[in-house]
C-alpha positions as CSV (number, residue, x, y, z in Angstrom):
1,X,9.9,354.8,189.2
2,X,8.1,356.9,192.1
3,X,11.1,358.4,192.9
4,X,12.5,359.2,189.8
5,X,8.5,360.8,189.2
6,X,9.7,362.7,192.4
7,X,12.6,363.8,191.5
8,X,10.9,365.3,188.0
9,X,8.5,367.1,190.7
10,X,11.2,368.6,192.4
11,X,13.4,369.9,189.1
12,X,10.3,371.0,187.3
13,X,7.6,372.4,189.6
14,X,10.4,374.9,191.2
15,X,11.6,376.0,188.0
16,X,10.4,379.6,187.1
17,X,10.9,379.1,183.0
18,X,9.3,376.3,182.8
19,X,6.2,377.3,185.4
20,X,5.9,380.5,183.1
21,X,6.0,378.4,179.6
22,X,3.1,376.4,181.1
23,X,1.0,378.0,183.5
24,X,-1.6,379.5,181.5
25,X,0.1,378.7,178.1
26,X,-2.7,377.1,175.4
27,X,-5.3,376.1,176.6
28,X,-8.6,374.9,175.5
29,X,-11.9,374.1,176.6
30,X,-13.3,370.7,177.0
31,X,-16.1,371.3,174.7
32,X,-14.2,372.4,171.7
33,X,-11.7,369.3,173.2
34,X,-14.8,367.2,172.6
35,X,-15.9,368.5,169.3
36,X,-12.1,368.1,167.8
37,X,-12.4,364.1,169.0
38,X,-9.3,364.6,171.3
39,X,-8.9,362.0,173.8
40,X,-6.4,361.1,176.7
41,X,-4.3,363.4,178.9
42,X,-5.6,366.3,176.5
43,X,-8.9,365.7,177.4
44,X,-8.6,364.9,181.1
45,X,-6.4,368.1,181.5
46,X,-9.4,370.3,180.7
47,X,-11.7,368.5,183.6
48,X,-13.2,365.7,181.6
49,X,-13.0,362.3,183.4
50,X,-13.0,360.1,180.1
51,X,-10.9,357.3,180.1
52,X,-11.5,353.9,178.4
53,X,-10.0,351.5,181.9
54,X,-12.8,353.1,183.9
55,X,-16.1,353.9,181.2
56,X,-15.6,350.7,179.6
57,X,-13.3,348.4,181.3
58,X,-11.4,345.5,179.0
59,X,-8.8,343.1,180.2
60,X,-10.1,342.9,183.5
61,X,-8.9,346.6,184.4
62,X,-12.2,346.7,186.2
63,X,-10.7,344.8,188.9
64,X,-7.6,347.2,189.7
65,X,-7.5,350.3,192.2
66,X,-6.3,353.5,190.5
67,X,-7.5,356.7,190.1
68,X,-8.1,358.9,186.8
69,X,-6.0,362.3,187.1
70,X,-8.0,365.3,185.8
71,X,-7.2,369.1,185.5
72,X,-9.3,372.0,185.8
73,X,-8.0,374.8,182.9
74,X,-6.7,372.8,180.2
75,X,-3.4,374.8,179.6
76,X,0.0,373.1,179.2
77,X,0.9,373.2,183.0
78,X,-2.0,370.7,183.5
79,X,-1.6,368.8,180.6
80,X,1.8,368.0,182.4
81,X,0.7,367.7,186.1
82,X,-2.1,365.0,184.5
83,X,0.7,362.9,182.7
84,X,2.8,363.3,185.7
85,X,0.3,361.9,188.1
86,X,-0.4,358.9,185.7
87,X,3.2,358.0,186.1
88,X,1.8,357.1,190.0
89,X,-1.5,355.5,189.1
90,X,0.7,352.9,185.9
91,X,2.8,352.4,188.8
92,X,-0.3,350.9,191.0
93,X,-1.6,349.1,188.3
94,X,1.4,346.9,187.5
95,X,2.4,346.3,191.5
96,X,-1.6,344.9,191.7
97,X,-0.9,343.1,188.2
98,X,2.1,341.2,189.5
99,X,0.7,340.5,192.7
100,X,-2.4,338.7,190.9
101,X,-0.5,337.2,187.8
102,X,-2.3,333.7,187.8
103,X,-0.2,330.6,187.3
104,X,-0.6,328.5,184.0
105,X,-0.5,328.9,180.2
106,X,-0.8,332.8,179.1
107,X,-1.9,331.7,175.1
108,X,-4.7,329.3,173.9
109,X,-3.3,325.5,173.3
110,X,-5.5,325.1,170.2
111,X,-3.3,324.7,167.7
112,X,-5.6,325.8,164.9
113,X,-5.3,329.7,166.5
114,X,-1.8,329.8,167.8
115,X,1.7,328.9,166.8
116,X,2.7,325.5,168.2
117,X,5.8,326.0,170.5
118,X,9.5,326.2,168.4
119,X,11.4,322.9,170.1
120,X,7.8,321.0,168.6
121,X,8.3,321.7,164.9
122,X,11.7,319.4,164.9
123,X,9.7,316.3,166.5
124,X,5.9,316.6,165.5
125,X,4.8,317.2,161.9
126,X,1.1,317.9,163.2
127,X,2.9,320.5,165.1
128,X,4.7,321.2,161.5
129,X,1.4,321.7,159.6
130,X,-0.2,323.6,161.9
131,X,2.7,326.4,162.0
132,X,3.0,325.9,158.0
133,X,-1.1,326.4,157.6
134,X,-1.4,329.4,160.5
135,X,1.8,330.9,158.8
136,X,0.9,330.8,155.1
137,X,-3.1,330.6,155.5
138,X,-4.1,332.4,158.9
139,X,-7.3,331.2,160.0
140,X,-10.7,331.9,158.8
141,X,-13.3,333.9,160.9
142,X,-16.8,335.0,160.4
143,X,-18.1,337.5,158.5
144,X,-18.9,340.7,160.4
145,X,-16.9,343.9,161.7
146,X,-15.6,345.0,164.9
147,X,-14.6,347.8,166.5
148,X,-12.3,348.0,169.2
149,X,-11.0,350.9,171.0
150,X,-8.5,350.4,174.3
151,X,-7.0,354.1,176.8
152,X,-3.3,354.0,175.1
153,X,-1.0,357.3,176.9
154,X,-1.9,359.6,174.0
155,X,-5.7,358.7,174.3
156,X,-8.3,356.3,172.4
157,X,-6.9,353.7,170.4
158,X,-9.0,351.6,168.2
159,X,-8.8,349.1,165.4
160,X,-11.6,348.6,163.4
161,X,-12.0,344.9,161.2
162,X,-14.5,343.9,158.9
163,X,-14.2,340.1,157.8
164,X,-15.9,338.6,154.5
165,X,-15.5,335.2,155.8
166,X,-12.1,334.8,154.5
167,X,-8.7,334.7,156.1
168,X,-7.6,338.2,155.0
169,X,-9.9,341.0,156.3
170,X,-11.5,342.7,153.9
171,X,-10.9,346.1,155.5
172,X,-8.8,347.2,158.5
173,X,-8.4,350.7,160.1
174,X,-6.8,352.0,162.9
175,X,-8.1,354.9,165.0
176,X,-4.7,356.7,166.3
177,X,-5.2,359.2,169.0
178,X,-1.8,361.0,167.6
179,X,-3.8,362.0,164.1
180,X,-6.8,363.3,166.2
181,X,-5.2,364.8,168.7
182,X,-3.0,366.9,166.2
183,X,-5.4,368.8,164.4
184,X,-6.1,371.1,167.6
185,X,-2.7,372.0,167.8
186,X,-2.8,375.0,165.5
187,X,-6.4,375.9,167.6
188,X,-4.4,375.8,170.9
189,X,-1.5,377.4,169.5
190,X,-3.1,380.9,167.6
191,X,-1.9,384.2,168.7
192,X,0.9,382.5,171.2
193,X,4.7,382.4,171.1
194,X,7.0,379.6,168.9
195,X,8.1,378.8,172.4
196,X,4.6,378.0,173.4
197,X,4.2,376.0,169.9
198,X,7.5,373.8,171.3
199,X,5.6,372.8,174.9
200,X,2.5,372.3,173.6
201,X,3.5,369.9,171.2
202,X,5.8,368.2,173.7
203,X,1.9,368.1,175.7
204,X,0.4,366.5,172.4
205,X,3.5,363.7,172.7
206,X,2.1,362.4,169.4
207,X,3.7,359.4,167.4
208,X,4.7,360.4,163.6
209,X,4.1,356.9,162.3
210,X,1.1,356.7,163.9
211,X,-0.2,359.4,162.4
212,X,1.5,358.4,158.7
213,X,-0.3,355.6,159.2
């Protein structure tokens, strides 16, 4: 993967058209970034740190080397030269990943949570039961709500639960980065050219079921 990402350096960072339909192209401030809710690459482009691995660490990221990339204008050139660094840093992170994957199981063994393993429903019925009630019933969990948010490539992801005690949640929602990143799109976009319209949306890189949903 590094030298494919170098070989995307070389083709696009030469290329007159494409420096001239990003240099410059777009942009937008971080403030307005902020006030829009836009997260991610977006965000970073335009000078703003944020990212969800290093202000709140989860799954032990806190325990990896990589560094956050971070622009300084906010146009479409360093929306790209953001994501295209990134390609380096994911690159770290799973080399560091792989050389501390621990040994032993990767999923709970108590069967009342997770699905007994496949070659066990032929021989056990307890192992039976448990698959029938997890499959048909789920479990139960307290009643509450949660909110949980984890750095996806487009930006803040997050999945908010709220549990009345029974095995269905009695609401879910799901915080996509591609629906809030999208409404700046027509801000970053006013008074430019279509063409600029078809880069900065390739910038935005946002997932159409993501934001049906």
């Amino acid at each position: 993967m590094p030298k494919s990402a170098d070989q995307y350096a070389d083709l696009l960072e030469k290329n007159e058209i494409v420096l001239q339909r990003l240099r410059g192209t777009c942009p937008m401030p971080e403030e307005r970034l902020l006030d829009l809710g836009v997260t991610g690459p977006l965000l970073r482009a335009a000078g703003n740190p944020w990212d969800l691995r290093k202000a709140a660490p989860y799954s032990s990221y806190e325990d990896f080397d990589f560094k956050i990339p971070v622009g300084t204008v906010g146009d479409n050139y360093d929306r790209y030269r953001v994501r295209h660094a990134e390609i380096y840093e994911s690159v770290k992170i799973i080399e560091q990943a792989l050389d501390g994957l621990p040994e032993g199981p990767y999923i709970t063994e108590d069967r009342k949570y997770a699905l007994p393993p496949r070659e066990e429903l032929s021989t056990s019925m307890e192992a039976l039961i448990h698959h029938f009630k997890l499959v048909t019933e789920g479990f139960r969990v307290p009643e509450g709500e949660a909110y949980y948010p984890i750095e996806s490539p487009r930006g803040e992801l997050g999945c908010f639960v709220r549990s009345d005690g029974s095995s269905k949640p009695a609401r879910v929602h799901m915080r996509d980065p591609s629906f809030v990143n999208l409404q700046a799109t027509a801000e970053m976009c006013k008074d430019s050219y279509i063409a600029d319209l078809i880069a900065t949306l390739a910038m935005l890189d946002p997932v159409l079921g993501g934001i049906d949903r």
